[in-house]
N, C-alpha and C positions, 0 to 999 in steps of 0.2 A: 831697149825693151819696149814694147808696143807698149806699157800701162805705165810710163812714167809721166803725160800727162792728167790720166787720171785723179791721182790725188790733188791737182790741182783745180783741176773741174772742181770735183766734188768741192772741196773747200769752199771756193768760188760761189757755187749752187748755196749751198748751209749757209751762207755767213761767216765765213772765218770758224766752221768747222764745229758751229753750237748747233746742238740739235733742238729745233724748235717742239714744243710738244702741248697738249692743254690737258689737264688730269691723268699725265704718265703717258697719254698718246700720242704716239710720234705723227707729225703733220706731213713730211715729205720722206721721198725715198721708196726703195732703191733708185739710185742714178742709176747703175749699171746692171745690165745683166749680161755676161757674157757665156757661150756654147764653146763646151769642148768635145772633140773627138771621142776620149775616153775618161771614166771614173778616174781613174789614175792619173792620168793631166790634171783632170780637172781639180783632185785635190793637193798636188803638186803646186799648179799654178797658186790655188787659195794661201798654201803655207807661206810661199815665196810676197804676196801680195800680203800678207799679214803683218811680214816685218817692215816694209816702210809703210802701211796705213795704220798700224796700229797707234803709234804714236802721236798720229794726228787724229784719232778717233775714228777712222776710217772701220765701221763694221762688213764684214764679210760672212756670208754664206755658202758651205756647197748643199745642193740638193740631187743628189743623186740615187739610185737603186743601191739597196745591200748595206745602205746604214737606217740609222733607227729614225723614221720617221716620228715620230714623236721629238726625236731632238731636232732634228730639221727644221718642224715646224714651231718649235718651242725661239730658237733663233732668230727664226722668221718674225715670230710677233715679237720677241722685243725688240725689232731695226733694225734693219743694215744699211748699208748704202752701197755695196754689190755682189752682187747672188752670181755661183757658179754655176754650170749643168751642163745636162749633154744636148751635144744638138740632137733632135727628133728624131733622125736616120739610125743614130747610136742608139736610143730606146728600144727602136724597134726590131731591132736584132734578135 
């Protein structure tokens, strides 16, 4: 699986996976952002990514068309460390 380095970056990057922050705001991050093909990848992919980051505190986002922005963007601010989406080509459809 192409993302099973990931969770080690990312750790690596953090510190051992602490999220550094000064009055509740987070200093780094996203590491990653990755494009996918279609919505439905993309949050296939996120679920799948979710159960081995989760554990290590690995936050994940998908931002894509046709869900609530407002949650998206409510995720967004409080951290991730990597964001799904479509590639550009896919948007424009």
């Amino acid at each position: 699986m192409f993302l099973n380095p990931l969770p080690q970056l990312i750790c690596t990057v953090m510190g051992s996976c602490a999220r550094p922050s000064i009055d509740g705001f987070l200093l780094q991050g996203p590491y990653s952002i990755i494009l996918a093909p279609t919505r439905e990848l993309a949050q296939q992919i996120e679920e799948e990514t979710n159960k081995f980051g989760q554990p290590l505190g690995i936050r994940t986002v998908v931002v894509v068309g046709g869900l609530s922005r407002e949650e998206q963007g409510f995720r967004l601010r409080m951290g991730c460390e990597v964001i799904w989406t479509l590639h550009l080509t896919s948007c424009m459809q």
